[in-house]
N, C-alpha and C positions, 0 to 999 in steps of 0.2 A: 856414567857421567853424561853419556851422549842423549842418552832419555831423559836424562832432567833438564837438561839446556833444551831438550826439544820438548818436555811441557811448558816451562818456563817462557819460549820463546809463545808459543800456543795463547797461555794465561798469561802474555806480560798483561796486557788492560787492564783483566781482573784485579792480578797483584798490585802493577798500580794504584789504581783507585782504592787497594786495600791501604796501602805506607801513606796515602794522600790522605785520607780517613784518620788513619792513627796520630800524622802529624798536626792533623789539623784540631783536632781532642786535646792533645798532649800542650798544645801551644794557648789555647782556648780557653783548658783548665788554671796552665800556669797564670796568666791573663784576669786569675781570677783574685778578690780580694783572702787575703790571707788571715782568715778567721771566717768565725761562727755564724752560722743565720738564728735569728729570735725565728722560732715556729711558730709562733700567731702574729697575725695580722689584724690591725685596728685603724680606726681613724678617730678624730676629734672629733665629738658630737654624737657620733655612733654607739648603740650599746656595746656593751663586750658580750661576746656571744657562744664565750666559752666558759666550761665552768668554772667557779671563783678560783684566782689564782693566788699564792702563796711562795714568796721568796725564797727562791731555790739555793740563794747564796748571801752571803753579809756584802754589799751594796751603797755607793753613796749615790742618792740622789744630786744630779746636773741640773746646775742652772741651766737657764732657756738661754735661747741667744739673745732674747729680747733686755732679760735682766745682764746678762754681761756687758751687753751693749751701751746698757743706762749705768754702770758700775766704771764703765771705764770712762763715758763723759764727765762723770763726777770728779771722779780721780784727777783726769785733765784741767778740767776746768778749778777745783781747790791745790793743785798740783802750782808749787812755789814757783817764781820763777827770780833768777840767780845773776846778778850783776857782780863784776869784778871788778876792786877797786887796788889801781894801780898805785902802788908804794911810791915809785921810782921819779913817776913826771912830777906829785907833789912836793918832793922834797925838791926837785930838781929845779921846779918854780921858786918855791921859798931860799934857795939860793941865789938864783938869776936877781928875783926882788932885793935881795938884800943887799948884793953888792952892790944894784946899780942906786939904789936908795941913799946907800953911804956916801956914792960918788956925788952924786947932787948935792947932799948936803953940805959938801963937804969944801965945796966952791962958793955958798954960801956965807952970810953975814949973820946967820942966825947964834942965837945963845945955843952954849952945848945943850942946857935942858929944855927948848923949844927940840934942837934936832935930836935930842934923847925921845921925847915925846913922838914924834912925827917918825921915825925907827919904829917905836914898839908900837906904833898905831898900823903902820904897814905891816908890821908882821903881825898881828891881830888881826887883818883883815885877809890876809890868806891864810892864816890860820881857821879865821871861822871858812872857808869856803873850802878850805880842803878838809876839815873834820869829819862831817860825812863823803864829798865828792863832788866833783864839778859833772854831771853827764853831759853823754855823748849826744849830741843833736839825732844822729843815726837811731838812739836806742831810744828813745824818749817816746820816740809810737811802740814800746814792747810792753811799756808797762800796763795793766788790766786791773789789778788788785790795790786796795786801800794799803797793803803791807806788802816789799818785797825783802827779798833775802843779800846781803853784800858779801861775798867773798874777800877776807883783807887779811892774805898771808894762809895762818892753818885756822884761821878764825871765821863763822858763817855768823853776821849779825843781821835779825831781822830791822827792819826800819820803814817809815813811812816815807813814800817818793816827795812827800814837799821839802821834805830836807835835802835831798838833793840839790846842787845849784843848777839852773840848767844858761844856755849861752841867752836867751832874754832877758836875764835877769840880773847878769853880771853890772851891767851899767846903771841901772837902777841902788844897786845895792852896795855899791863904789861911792855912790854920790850921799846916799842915805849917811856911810861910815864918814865921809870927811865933815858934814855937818853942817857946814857954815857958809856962805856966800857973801861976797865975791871971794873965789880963790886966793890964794900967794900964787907964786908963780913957782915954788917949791911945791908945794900942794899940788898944783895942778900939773907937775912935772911927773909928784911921784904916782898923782892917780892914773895919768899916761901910763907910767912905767907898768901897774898891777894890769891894767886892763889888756896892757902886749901882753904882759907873761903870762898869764893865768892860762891854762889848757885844759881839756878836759880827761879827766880821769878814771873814770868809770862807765865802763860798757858791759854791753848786752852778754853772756856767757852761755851761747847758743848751746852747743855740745854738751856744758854739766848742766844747764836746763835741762835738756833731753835726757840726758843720760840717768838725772832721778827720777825723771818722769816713766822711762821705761823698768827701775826698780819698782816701782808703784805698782805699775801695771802687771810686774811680773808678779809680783803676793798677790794679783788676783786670787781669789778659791772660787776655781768652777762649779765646787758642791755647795752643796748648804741641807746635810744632816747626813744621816744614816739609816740605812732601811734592814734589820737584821733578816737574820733566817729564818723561814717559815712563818713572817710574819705575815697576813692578810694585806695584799695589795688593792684587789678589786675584786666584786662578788658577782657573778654572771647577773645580767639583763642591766648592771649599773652604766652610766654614761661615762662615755670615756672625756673627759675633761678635767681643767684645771690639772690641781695637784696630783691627780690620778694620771694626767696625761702627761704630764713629768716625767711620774713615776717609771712610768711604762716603756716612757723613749728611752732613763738611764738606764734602764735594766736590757732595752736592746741594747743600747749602744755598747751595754758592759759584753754580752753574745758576741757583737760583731768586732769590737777592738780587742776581744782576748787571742792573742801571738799565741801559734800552731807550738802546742807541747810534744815531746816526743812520744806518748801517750797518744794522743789522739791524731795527729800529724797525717798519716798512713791513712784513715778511715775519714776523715772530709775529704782527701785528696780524692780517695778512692767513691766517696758520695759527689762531688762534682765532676769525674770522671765518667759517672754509670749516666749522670742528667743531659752533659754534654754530648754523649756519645749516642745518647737515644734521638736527641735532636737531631743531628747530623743523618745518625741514618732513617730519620721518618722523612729526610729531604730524598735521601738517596731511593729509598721505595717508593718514592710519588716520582721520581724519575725513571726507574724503569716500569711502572705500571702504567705512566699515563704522558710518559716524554720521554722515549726508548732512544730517538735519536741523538737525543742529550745525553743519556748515562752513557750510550756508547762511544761518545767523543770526550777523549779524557783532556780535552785542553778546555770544553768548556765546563766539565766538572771543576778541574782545577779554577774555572775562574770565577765560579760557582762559590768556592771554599774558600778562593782567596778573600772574594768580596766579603763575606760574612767576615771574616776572621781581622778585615782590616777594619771596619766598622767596630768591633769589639774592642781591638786596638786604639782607636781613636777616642770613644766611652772610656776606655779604663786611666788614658792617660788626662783627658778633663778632669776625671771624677779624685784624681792626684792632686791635680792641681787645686782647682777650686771645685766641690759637688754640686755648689750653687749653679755652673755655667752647663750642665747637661741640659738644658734643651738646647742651646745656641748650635751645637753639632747637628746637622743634617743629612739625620739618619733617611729622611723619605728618598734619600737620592737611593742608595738601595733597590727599589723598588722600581727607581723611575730607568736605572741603570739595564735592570733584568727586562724590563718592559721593551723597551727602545733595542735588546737582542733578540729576546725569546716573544714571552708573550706575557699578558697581565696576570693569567694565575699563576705562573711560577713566580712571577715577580712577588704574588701578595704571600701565596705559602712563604715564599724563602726570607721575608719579609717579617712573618709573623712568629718564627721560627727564631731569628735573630733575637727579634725586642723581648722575646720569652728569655733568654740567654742573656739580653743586658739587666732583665730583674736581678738577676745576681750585686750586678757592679752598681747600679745606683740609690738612693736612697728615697725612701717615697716608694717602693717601687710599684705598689696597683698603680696611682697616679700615671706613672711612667708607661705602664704598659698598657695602659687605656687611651692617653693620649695619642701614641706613638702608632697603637695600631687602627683608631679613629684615620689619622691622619695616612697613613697606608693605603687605608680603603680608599680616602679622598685623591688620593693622588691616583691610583689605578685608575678610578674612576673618569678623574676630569681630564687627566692626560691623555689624548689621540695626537698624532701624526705630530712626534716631539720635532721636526723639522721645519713646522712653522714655531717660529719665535713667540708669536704673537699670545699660541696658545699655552706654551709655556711658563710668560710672564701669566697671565690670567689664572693659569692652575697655581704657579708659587701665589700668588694673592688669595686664593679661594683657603688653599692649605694654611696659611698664617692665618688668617679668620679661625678656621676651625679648631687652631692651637688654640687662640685666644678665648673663644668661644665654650671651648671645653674646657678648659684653664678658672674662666671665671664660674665654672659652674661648680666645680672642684671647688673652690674657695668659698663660695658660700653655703655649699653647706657645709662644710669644715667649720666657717666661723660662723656661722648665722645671720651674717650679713656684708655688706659689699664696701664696710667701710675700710677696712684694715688689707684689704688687695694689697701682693706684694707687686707693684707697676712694674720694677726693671725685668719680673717674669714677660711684660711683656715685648718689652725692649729686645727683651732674648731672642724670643720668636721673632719678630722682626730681623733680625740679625739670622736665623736660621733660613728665614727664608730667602735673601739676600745668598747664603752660602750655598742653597739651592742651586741659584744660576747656575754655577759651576760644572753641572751635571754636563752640560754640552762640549765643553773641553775635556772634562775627563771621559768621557763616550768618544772621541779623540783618541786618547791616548790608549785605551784600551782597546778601539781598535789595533792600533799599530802594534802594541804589546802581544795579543792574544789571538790576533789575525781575524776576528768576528767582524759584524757589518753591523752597521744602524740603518734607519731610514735617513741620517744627514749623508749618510753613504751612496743608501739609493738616487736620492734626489741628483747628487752629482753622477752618479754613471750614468742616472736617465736623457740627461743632458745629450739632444743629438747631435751637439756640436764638439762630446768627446771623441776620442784619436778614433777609434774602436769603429762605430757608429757610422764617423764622418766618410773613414771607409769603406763600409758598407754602403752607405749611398750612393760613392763613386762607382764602386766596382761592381756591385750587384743590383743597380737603382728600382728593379721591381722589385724583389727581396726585400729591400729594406723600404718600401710604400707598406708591403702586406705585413712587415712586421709591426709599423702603425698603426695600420688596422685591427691588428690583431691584439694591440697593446691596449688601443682604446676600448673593442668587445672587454679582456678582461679586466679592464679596472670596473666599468658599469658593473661586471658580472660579480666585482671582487666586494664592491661597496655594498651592493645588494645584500648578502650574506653574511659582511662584517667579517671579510677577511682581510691580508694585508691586501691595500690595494697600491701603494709602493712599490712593493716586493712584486708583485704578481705584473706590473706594468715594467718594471724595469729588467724582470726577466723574458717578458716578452720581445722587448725591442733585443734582446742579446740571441735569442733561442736558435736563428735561423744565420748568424754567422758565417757558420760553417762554407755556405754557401757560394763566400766571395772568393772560394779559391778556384772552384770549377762555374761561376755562374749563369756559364750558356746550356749546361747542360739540365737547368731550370725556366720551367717552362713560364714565368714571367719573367723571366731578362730576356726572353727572346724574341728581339723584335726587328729581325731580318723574316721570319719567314722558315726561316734553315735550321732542323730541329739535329743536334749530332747523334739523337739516339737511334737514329735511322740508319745509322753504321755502324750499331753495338746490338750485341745479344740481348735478351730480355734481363740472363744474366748479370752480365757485365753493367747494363743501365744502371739495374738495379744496387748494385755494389759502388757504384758512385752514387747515388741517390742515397745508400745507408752510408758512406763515407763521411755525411754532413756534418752528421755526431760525432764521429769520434776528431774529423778536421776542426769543430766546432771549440768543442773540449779545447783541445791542446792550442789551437791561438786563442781563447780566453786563458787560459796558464800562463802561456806566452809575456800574454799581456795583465798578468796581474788579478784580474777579473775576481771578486770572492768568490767563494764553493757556495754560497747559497742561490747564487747566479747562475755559476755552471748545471747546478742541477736541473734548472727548467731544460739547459742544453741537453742534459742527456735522459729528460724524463718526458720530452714532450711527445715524440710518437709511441715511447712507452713498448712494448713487443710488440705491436700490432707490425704487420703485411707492409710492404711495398707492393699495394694491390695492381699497382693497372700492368707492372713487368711480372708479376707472380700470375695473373690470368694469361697473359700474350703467352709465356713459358707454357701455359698449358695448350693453347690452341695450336705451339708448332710442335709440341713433344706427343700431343694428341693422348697422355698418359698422367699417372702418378705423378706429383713435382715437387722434390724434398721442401717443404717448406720454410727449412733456417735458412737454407740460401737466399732467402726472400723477407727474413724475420730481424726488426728492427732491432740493437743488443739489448734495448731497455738501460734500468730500472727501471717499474710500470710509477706513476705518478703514487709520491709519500704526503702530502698534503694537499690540501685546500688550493692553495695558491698553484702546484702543478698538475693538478688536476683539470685547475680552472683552463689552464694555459691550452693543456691539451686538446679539448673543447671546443673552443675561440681558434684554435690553428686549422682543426679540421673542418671546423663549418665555414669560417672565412676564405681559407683555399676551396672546399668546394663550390661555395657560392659563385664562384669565378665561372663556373661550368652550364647556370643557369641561364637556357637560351630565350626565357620568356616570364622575366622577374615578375612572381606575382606572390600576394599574403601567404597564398597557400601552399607556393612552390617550396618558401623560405621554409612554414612550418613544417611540412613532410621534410624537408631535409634537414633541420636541424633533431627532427626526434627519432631518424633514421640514424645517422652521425652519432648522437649522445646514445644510443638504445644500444648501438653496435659495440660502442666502448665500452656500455657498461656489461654486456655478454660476452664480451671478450676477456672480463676477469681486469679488464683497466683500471679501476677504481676501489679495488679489493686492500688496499695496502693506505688510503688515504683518506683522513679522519673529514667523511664530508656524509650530509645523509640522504636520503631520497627526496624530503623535502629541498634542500638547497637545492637538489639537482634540480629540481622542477624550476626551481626561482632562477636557475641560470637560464634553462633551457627559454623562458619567458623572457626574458632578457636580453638572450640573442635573437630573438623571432623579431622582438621591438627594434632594437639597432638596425638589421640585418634589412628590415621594410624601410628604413630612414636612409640607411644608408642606398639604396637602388629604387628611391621613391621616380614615380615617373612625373616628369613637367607638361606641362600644356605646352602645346605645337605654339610656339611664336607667330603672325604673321611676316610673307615677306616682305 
């Protein structure tokens, strides 16, 4: 037991990275649509290029969306629309009328058969006006159609809207039925009376409108025939259009909506399992072949896998919703994400790797994965130093160009021409690029999440008016001049070569920390005169002089500081000597003189950027030494300094080549002359 907790303990990384692997497969796959892939690929316009194909299955051909789309206008637009006419108010008028009609009369000098007559004339004129309906002012803008439909009890009668009465017409049509002028004053008591009572009685019946409207729509038939089995579909070198290109979409579509049988269930799962898991680890091999220090940190693999995995997430639940809205997602952040930790090629592989794995989930999918990885490349490309804003609005604009740009080049040759563009595609991209922004807040969060740095990171430690910094300037105020100068050499040196020049200047002003805790016992904070090494062994010097690193380290910890920072601190003198206490050791031992006790801990410089560092530290401290600054002085000691590091095995461990070196080392020769130029003597 004790030996397997003790390999276990040995290969946790390993193991990890393996269960992170499997889950992130197993989550990936589920993630995936659940059904078939069509194994050929076509496009409109294009020949088919395979040989003639033959109906594997009995098949209904799908309308397009175009014809559904004109099937359901139709519908809507002949689709009845349903007015309710209220039993209740009618009668309840033709009471109200009657009685108060009777009452009039009744006070009256008239003959019974004058008010017989003038009775059944009022009740004829609400009679006619309630036969079909008096409408609603409110519904009188619903009607559209020469014919609408009335609802009266369990009875639907269609009828023409002029029979309706509507509220303009009641007084016109009061005055027409009494006939005669000048009024009686019964008359004109009882055409008062109808004109109060009459109300309106029939309105608009929003709800059973809709509600047959949506039975209409429901008997849509999304087919229109049937394609049997083994029947000739298309014959290789034919153009894929029209009815052929119908054809061809229902018979995917029949592949991709066919629901996993218990039969085949196991063997798709197990075919998007083997696809998924090759992608994942052709990531994982380009990380230990050619970005070891990435495989070997399991936090940024994990954020590595999560990222993928949450992009997929995001794709599968769009493509749920609506499959039309997959561009508007902003997949290039991806890319823009990896860039702004790592570097641009991991960004584009892990990038290109992904959009392979969203072919699965979306529809179109060449389309998809041409554009997507078009736009990848652009993004790589035009993105530098994502900490200026400026540049980042200007690459989201270049990127939405090249959607569009690709976009409409895809559609014409699809259609043949530029007239039938679907525009909200481009509205999409606009809106994708818009969701871009984002990238800067979520590079934010994933900092604090994952503990990695950006350059918006750098930019603020560089700051020398951080906590850090500001103390160094107090405490150690030569120390930290030479660490500006040293920060300036490598950015010129960093630009030069197309390294980080962020990274390599913000590690610079950090490198020499260490220094403010003992700073007299460095010989530019010493500006008494009074050196303390004159009371210490060469030994002992020297063990405060290698102290820097490891005091350096630990108040960057202290203080927060990332690990991509700390390492210039513990990479800059790399193993080399604490030379001037390792020769003194030899002139009083007059002998052999162990030389770790004299040997910086190291690690020797892993990259570019602590390489450069090392370089710029030690030609700018020794320039200090020069007691008759001239072209020639600078160039023999800068290629004494670089030549020494590189024999020393200093530079063995960090991806940088002889040519760069060269271009540093000219680099420094330049600064190094600007920086110690000599002035013309003033007069007095």
């Amino acid at each position: 037991m004790k030996k397997f907790i003790n390999k276990f303990l040995i290969n946790h990384s390993l193991i990890y990275k393996l269960f992170l692997y499997v889950i992130t497969v197993v989550l990936v796959t589920y993630l995936f649509p659940k059904g078939g892939q069509f194994k050929y690929e076509f496009q409109k316009g294009k020949p088919w290029q395979y040989d003639n194909y033959y109906a594997p299955f009995d098949f209904a051909i799908q309308k397009t969306t175009d014809e559904i789309e004109v099937e359901k206008q139709q519908i809507s637009k002949s689709s009845k629309q349903f007015f309710r006419y209220n039993e209740e108010i009618a009668l309840n008028v033709k009471e109200t009328v009657s009685e108060k009609v009777t009452a009039i009369l009744s006070n009256g000098v008239l003959s019974n058969k004058l008010k017989s007559d003038l009775e059944e004339k009022a009740s004829n004129i609400v009679q006619t006006i309630y036969e079909f309906g008096y409408l609603e002012p409110a519904s009188e803008q619903k009607i559209q159609d020469n014919s609408i439909a009335v609802l009266q009890g369990n009875k639907i009668q269609e009828i023409q809207p002029t029979k309706l009465f509507k509220s303009s017409q009641i007084l016109t049509f009061l005055n027409a039925e009494i006939g005669k002028q000048p009024l009686t004053q019964e008359e004109n008591a009882i055409l008062n009376v109808i004109y109060e009572a009459v109300k309106p009685n029939v309105g608009f019946d929003e709800n059973f409108t809709q509600k047959v409207l949506q039975e209409n729509l429901n008997r849509i038939s999304y087919t229109k025939g049937m394609v049997a089995e083994k029947e000739r579909i298309i014959f290789k070198g034919d153009i894929v259009e029209g009815e052929k290109f119908n054809i061809l979409n229902s018979i995917k579509n029949e592949f991709e909506s066919q629901v996993w049988s218990k039969s085949n269930y196991y063997w798709i799962v197990a075919g998007y399992a083997i696809l998924v898991a090759l992608a994942f680890l052709m990531l994982l091999l380009f990380l230990r072949k050619y970005r070891l220090d990435i495989f070997e940190n399991t936090t940024k693999v994990t954020f590595l896998f999560f990222n993928i995995t949450l992009v997929v997430l995001l794709l599968t639940i769009i493509v749920k919703y609506d499959a039309k809205y997959v561009y508007v997602a902003p997949i290039v952040i991806l890319p823009l994400v990896l860039k702004a930790f790592f570097d641009a090629r991991l960004g584009l592989i892990t990038h290109v790797l992904t959009v392979l794995l969203l072919g699965f989930i979306v529809p179109n999918s060449f389309q998809f994965i041409f554009l997507q990885i078009i736009a990848g490349i652009v993004t790589i490309l035009t993105i530098s130093e994502l900490y200026k804003r400026a540049n980042l609005f200007i690459s989201v604009l270049q990127i939405t160009f090249v959607y569009c740009l690709t976009y409409f080049a895809f559609s014409i040759i699809q259609e043949g021409n530029a007239q039938n563009l679907d525009w909200e595609i481009f509205i999409h991209f606009a809106l994708n690029g818009a969701a871009t922004l984002f990238v800067l807040p979520l590079i934010y969060i994933f900092e604090k999440l994952f503990g990695l740095i950006s350059d918006e990171s750098l930019k603020e430690l560089s700051n020398t008016n951080s906590k850090l910094l500001r103390a160094l300037a107090e405490n150690a105020p030569g120390t930290f001049q030479h660490s500006l100068q040293v920060a300036n050499l490598a950015e010129a040196a960093a630009n030069e070569i197309h390294a980080n020049s962020m990274l390599v200047r913000t590690g610079a002003l950090y490198h020499d920390i260490g220094k403010m805790l003992n700073p007299m016992y460095f010989t530019e904070n010493q500006s008494t005169g009074v050196n303390p090494h004159d009371e210490l062994t060469p030994k002992d010097s020297s063990q405060i002089i290698i102290n820097h690193i490891i005091n350096g380290v630990e108040l960057a910890k202290r203080n927060h500081i990332p690990d991509r920072i700390i390492d210039f601190i513990r990479t800059h003198h790399g193993t080399s000597l604490v030379y001037y206490f390792y020769k003194k050791e030899e002139e009083i031992s007059g002998g052999a003189v162990d030389e770790s006790l004299f040997q910086y801990p190291g690690p020797i410089p892993f990259s570019k950027e602590t390489a450069i560092l090392m370089m710029c530290d030690a030609v700018e401290a020794a320039s200090k030494s020069i007691k008759e600054p001239s072209g020639k002085a600078f160039d023999n000691l800068v290629e004494k300094i670089v030549n020494k590091q590189m024999e020393d095995g200093q530079f063995m461990n960090a991806d940088i080549t002889f040519k760069e070196l060269q271009t540093i080392k000219k680099v420094l020769k330049k600064k190094l002359k600007n920086i110690y130029h000599l002035r013309i003597e003033y007069p007095e």
